[in-house]
C-alpha positions in Angstrom: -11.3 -15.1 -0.6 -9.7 -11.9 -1.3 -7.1 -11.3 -4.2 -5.2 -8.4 -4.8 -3.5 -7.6 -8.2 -1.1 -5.4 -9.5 -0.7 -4.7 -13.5 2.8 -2.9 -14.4 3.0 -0.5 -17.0 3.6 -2.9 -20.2 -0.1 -4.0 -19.1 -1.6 -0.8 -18.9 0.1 1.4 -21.8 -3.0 2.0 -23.8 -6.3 1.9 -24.0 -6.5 -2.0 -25.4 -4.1 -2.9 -23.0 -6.6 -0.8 -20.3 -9.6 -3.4 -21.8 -7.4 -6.6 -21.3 -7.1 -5.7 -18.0 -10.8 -4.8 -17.2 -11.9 -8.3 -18.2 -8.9 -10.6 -16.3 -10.0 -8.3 -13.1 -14.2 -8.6 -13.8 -13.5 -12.3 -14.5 -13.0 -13.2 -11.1 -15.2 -11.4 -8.2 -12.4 -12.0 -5.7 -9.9 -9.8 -7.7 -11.3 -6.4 -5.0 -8.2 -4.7 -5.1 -6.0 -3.2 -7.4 -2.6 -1.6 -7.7 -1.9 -0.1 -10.9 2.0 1.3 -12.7 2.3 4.5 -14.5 1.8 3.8 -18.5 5.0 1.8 -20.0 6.2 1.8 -23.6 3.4 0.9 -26.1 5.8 0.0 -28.9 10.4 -0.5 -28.3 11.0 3.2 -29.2 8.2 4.8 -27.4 8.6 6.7 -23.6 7.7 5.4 -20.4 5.1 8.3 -18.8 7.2 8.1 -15.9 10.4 9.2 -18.2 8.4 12.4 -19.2 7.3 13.1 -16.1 10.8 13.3 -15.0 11.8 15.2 -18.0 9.3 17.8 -17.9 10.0 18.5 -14.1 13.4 19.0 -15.1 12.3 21.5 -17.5 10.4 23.3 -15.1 13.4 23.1 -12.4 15.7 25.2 -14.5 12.6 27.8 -14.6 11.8 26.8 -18.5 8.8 26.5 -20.5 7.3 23.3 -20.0 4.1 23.5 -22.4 5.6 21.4 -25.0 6.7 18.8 -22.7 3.1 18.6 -20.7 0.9 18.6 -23.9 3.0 15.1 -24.4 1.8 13.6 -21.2 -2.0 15.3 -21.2 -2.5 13.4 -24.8 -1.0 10.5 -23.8 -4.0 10.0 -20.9 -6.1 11.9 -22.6 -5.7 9.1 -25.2 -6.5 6.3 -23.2 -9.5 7.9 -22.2 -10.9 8.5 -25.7 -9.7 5.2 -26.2 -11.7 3.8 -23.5 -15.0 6.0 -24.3 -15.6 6.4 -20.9 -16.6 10.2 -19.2 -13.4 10.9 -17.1 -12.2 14.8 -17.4 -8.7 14.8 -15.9 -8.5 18.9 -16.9 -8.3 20.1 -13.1 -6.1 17.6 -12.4 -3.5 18.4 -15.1 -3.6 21.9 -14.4 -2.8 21.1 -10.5 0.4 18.9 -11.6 1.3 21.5 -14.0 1.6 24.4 -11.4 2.9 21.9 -8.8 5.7 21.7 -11.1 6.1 25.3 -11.4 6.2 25.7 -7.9 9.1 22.8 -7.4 6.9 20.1 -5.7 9.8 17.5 -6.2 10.8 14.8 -8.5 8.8 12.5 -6.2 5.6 14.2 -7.0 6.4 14.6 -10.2 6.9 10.8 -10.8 3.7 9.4 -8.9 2.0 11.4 -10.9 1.5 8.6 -13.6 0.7 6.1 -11.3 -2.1 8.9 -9.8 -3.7 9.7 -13.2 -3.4 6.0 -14.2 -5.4 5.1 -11.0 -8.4 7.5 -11.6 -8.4 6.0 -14.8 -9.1 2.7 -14.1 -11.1 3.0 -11.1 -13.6 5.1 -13.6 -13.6 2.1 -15.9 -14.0 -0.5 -13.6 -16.5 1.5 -11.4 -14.2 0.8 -8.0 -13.3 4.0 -5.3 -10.6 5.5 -5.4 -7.5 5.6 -3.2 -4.9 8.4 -2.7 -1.5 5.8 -1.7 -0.6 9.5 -0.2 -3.4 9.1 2.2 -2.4 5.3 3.4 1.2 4.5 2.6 3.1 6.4 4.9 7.1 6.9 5.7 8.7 7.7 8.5 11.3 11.2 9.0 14.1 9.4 7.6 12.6 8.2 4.3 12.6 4.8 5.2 8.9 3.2 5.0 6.7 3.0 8.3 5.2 -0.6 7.6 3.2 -0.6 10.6 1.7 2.8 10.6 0.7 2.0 7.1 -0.5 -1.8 7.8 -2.7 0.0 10.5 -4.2 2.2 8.2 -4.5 1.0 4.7 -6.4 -2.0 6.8 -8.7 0.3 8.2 -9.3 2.0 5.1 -9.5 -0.7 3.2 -12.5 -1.9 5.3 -14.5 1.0 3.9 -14.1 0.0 0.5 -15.2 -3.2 -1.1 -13.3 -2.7 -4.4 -10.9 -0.3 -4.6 -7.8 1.3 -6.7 -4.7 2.4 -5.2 -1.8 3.4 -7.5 1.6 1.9 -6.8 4.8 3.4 -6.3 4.6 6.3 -3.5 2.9 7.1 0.3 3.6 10.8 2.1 6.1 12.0 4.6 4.7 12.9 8.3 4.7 16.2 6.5 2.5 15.5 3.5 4.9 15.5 1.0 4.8 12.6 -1.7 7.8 10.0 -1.2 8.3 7.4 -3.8 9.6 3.8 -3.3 13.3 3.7 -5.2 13.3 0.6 -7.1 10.1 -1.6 -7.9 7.4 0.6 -6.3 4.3 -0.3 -7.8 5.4 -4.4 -6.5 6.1 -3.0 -3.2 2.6 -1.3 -3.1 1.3 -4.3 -4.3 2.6 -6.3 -1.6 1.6 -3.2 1.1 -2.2 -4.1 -0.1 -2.4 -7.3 -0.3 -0.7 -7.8 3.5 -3.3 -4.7 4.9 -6.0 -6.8 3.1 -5.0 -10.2 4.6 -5.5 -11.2 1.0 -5.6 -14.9 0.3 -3.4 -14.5 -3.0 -1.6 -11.1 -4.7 -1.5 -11.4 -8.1 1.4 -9.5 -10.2 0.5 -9.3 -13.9 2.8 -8.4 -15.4 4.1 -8.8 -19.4 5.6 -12.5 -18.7 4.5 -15.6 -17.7 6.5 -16.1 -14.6 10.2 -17.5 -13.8 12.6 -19.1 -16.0 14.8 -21.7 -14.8 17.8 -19.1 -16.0 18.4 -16.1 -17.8 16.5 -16.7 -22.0 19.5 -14.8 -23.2 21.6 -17.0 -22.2 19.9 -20.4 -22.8 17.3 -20.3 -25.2 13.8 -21.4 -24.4 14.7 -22.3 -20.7 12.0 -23.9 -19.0 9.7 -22.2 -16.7 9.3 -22.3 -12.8 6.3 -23.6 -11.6 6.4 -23.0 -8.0 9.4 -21.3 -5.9 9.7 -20.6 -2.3 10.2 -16.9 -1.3 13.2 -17.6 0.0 14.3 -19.7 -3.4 12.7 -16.4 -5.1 15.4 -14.1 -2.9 18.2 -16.2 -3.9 17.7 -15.6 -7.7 16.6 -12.0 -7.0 19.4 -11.0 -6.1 21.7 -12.6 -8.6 19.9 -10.8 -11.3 16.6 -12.6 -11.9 14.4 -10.1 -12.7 10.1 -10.3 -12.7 10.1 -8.9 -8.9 12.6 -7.2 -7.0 13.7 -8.2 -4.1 12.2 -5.7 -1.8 8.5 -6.2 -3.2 8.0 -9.5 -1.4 8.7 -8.6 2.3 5.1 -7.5 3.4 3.6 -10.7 1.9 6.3 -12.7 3.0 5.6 -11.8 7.2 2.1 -12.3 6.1 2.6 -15.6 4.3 0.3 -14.6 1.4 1.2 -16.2 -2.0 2.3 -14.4 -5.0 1.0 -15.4 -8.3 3.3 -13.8 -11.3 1.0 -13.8 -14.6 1.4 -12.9 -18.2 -1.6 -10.0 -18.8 -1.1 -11.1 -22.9 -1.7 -14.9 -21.7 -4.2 -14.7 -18.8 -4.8 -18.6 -19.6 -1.5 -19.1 -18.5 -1.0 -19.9 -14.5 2.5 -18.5 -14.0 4.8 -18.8 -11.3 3.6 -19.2 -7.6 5.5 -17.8 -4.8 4.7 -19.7 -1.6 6.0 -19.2 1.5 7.8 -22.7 2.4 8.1 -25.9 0.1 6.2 -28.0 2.1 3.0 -28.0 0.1 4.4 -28.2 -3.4 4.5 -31.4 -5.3 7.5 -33.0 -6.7 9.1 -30.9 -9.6 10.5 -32.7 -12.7 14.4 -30.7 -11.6 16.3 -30.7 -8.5 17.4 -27.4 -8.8 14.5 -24.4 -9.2 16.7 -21.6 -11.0 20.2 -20.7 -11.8 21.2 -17.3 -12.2 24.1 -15.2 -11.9 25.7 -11.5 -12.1 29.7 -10.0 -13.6 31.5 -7.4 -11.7 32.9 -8.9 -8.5 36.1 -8.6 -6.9 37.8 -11.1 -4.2 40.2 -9.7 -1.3 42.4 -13.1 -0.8 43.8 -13.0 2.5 46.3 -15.5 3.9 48.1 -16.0 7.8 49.3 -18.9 9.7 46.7 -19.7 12.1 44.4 -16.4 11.6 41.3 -18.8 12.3 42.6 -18.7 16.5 43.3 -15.1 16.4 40.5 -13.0 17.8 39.0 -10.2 15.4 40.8 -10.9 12.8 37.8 -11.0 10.9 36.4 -8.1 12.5 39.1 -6.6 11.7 39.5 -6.8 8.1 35.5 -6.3 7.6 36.0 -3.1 9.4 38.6 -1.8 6.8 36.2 -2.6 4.0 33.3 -0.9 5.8 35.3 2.6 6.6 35.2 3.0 2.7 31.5 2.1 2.6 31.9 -0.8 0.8 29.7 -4.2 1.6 30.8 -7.4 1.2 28.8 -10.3 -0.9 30.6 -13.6 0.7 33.1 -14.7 2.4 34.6 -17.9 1.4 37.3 -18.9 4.3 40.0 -21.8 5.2 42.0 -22.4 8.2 44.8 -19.7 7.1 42.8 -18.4 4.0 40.4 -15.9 4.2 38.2 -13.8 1.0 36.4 -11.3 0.9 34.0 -11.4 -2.4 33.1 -7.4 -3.3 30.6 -5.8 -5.6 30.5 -2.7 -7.7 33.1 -0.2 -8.3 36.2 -0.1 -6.1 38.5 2.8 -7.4 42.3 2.1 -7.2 42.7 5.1 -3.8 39.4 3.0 -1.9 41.6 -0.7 -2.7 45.1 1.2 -1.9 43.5 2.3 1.6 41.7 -1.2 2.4 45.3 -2.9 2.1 47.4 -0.3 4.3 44.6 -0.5 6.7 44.5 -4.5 6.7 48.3 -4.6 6.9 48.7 -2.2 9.5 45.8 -4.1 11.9 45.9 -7.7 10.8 49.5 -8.0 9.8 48.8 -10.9 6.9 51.6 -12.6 4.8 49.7 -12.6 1.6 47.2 -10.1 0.8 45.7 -8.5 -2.8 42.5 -7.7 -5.4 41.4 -9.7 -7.7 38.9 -8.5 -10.7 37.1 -10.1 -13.2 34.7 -12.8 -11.2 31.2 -13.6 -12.1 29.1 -15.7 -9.9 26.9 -17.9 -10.5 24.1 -19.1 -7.9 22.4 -22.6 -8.1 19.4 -22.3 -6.6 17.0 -25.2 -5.3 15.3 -26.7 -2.4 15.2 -29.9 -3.7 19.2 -29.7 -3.2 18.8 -30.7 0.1 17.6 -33.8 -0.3 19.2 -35.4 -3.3 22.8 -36.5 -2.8 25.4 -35.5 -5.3 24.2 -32.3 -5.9 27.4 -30.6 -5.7 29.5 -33.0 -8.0 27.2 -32.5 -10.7 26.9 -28.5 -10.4 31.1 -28.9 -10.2 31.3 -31.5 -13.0 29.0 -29.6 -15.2 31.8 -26.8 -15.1 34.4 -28.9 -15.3 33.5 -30.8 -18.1 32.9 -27.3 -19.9 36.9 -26.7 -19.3 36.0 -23.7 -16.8 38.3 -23.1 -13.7 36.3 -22.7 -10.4 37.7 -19.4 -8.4 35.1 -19.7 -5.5 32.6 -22.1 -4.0 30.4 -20.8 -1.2 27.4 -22.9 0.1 24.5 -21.3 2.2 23.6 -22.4 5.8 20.7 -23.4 4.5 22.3 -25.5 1.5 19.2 -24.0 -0.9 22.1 -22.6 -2.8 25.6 -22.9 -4.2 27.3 -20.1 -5.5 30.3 -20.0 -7.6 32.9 -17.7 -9.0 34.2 -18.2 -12.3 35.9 -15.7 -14.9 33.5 -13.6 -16.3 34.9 -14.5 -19.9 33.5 -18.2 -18.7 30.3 -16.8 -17.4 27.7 -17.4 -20.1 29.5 -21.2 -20.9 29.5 -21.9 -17.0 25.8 -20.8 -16.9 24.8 -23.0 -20.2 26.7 -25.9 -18.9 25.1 -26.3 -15.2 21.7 -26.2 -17.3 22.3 -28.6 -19.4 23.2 -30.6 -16.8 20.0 -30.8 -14.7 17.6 -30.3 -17.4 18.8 -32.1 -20.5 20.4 -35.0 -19.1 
C-alpha cells in the first residue's frame, strides 16, 4: 500500500503545527509521499507566506528596497526551524530567492517559493529526499499542464525514492522557468503524486474534517459527509463547496485513487472519502449527499412559436453569448421557451450587444435579462433511486413561501438545481435541509 498526503498551510504554519504533522505521517509506514503548502496564517490577523512573497516581489518590481520585507519571510522559516531544533541552514537559499527577485524572476517564482523552503523543511525533519516539483511537474508552451509528460516522469522519479517531499503548487515551462497552478495548487500537486505513484489512497489534511452536508454559515452544525462520489464531489464544487477545488481531483479521478479529506487538529477523525463510483458505499442515513449553492446569476428568457423545429436556433443564440466571451451555466428549455442561465458580471454594452445580435439572427417575439438569481444544487446519488425526490426538494421551498424561477435536472439525475431570488437564498437553502435531515 502506498499513500500519499498533502498538508495545506493551516497545517503547517509553525513549528507545532510542523510536529503534528511529523507524527500523523511516521504513524503510518504507508504515508511515503508528501506534498506540502507554503505556511498559512498562524493566528486570524497574521499573513499567509505566500502574501509576502507576492508583496515583496512587488517591491522589488518597482526597483525598491526589499530588505525590510525579506527579513519578514527569512524569520518566519527561520522560526520554524528553531522551532523545530533541527540543523537546516536555509542562508544560500534565501540569498538565491533574494537576487532572483532583484533580477525579475516572476511572480511565479516568487510564490513557489514558500512551498520550496517549506519542502526542504520538512523533508529535513522527517529524514525523506527531497523533490524539486520544477524538475517533475511540467507544462506545456501554452501554460496549460502537460499531464502525461509529467505522469511519465514523476513516476520514474518517484521510483528512485522511497519516501520523498515534493512541494505543491508549481512545475517548469519547456524553458525552465517556474509556472504555478492558478487556483488550488498544492491539491492539484497532490493529486499529480499520488496518480504518478499509483497510490492506493491520497490523503488531504487539511484544517477540517471533511464535507458538510451544506454550507455551516448557513445552517448551523450541518452534518458531515461520510462518503461522496467524485462526481457528487464536482457537483458541490462547483456551486461553492469548498475543501477541494474542482481541478485538484482530475489526476486521481482517471486513476481511480480515493481521496481521504482529514482534519490535521483531529487526526482521530476519518473524514470524508472520495471514491470513484457509489457502488461500494453502504447505505447512508440521507438521500441526498450535499446541498450547496452560489448568488450572482442572470437568465436570458427567450420565447418563439415553434423555435424547438427551427434548425440552429440554439446555435444561434449560444454563438451571440460566446462573441462577448461569456459562458453559459444551464439552459433550461420548453417547446417555444428557451433560457440561458449566465454567471459573473455582464455590463449593460455586453447585454445591449447579445440582444441586437439575437434579434437580428433568431428573430424571437420575447426576449430580455434577468438579475438577481441564486441557485441552489441538490446533490445526491441516492436520488436516483428513491421516488419523490423532486416533490420534496420543491415542497420544501414551497412550504418556506419561496417562488421557484428555474428547475434544471442533470442527465444523470445526481442533481437538481434551482433558481430562486437571491433575497430567498439562505431560507431556500435552510428549508431543503430541514427537509431531508430533520424530518
Amino acid at each position: 500500500m502506498v499513500k500519499v498526503v498533502k498538508f495545506g498551510g493551516s497545517s503547517l504554519a509553525d513549528a507545532e503545527h510542523f510536529r503534528m504533522v511529523e507524527r500523523i505521517i511516521l504513524e503510518e509506514p504507508e504515508r511515503r509521499y508528501v506534498v506540502p503548502s507554503a505556511p498559512g496564517k498562524r493566528f486570524s490577523s497574521d499573513t499567509k507566506v505566500t502574501d509576502m512573497l507576492y508583496e515583496c516581489y512587488q517591491i522589488a518590481s518597482q526597483g525598491d528596497n526589499i530588505d525590510a520585507s525579506f527579513a519578514k519571510i527569512v524569520d518566519r522559516y527561520n522560526s520554524i526551524i528553531e522551532g523545530l531544533g533541527i540543523e537546516l541552514d536555509l542562508s544560500k537559499e534565501f540569498e538565491s530567492i533574494k537576487t532572483s527577485f532583484a533580477l525579475h524572476a516572476g511572480r511565479d517564482y516568487a510564490a513557489s517559493r514558500g512551498e520550496y523552503l517549506n519542502g526542504l523543511i520538512l523533508a529535513k525533519l522527517l529524514g525523506f529526499d527531497f523533490i524539486d516539483a520544477a524538475k517533475v511537474v511540467r507544462f506545456a508552451e501554452d501554460g496549460t499542464f502537460d499531464d502525461e509528460t509529467t505522469d511519465k516522469i514523476l513516476n520514474a522519479e518517484l521510483d528512485r525514492h522511497y519516501r520523498a517531499v515534493i512541494p505543491g503548487f508549481y512545475g517548469s515551462m519547456p524553458n525552465g522557468t517556474i509556472k504555478t497552478f492558478s487556483r488550488g495548487g498544492s491539491d492539484i500537486t497532490g493529486s499529480i503524486v499520488a496518480r504518478a505513484a499509483r497510490a492506493t489512497i491520497y490523503e488531504n489534511w487539511t484544517d477540517v474534517s471533511g464535507y458538510l452536508m451544506t454550507d455551516p454559515r448557513i445552517v448551523d452544525s450541518p452534518c458531515g459527509i461520510n462518503n461522496i462520489t467524485y462526481h457528487e464531489m464536482r457537483e458541490l464544487s462547483y456551486m461553492g463547496a469548498g475543501v477541494l477545488h474542482e481541478d485538484s481531483i482530475f489526476p486521481v479521478r482517471a486513476a481511480k485513487i480515493p481521496i481521504n479529506i482529514r482534519n490535521t487538529n483531529d487526526p482521530s477523525v476519518k473524514g470524508t472519502m472520495i471514491v470513484p463510483n457509489g457502488t461500494d458505499i453502504p447505505d447512508e442515513a440521507h438521500i441526498i449527499t450535499g446541498i450547496a449553492g452560489r448568488k450572482g446569476f442572470t437568465i436570458l428568457n427567450i420565447e418563439k412559436a415553434h423555435m424547438n423545429s427551427e434548425i440552429g436556433f440554439g446555435r444561434r443564440v449560444l454563438s451571440a453569448i460566446e462573441s462577448e466571451g461569456i459562458t453559459f451555466e444551464h439552459l433550461p428549455s420548453g417547446i417555444d421557451t428557451m433560457s440561458v442561465v449566465l454567471s459573473g458580471e455582464i455590463s449593460v454594452d455586453q447585454k445591449n450587444r447579445i440582444l441586437n445580435n439575437i434579434c437580428a439572427t433568431c428573430l424571437p417575439e420575447y426576449i430580455g435579462f434577468e438579475g438577481g438569481l441564486a441557485l441552489i444544487a441538490v446533490v445526491g446519488r441516492g436520488m436516483v433511486h428513491n421516488k419523490g425526490t423532486a416533490a420534496k426538494v420543491f415542497s420544501a421551498v414551497a412550504d418556506a413561501n419561496i417562488n421557484i424561477r428555474m428547475i434544471d435536472q442533470g442527465s444523470s439525475e445526481i442533481n437538481i438545481i434551482l433558481g430562486v431570488d437571491e433575497k430567498d437564498f439562505e431560507t431556500a437553502l435552510r428549508a431543503i435541509y430541514d427537509k431531508f435531515v430533520k424530518h
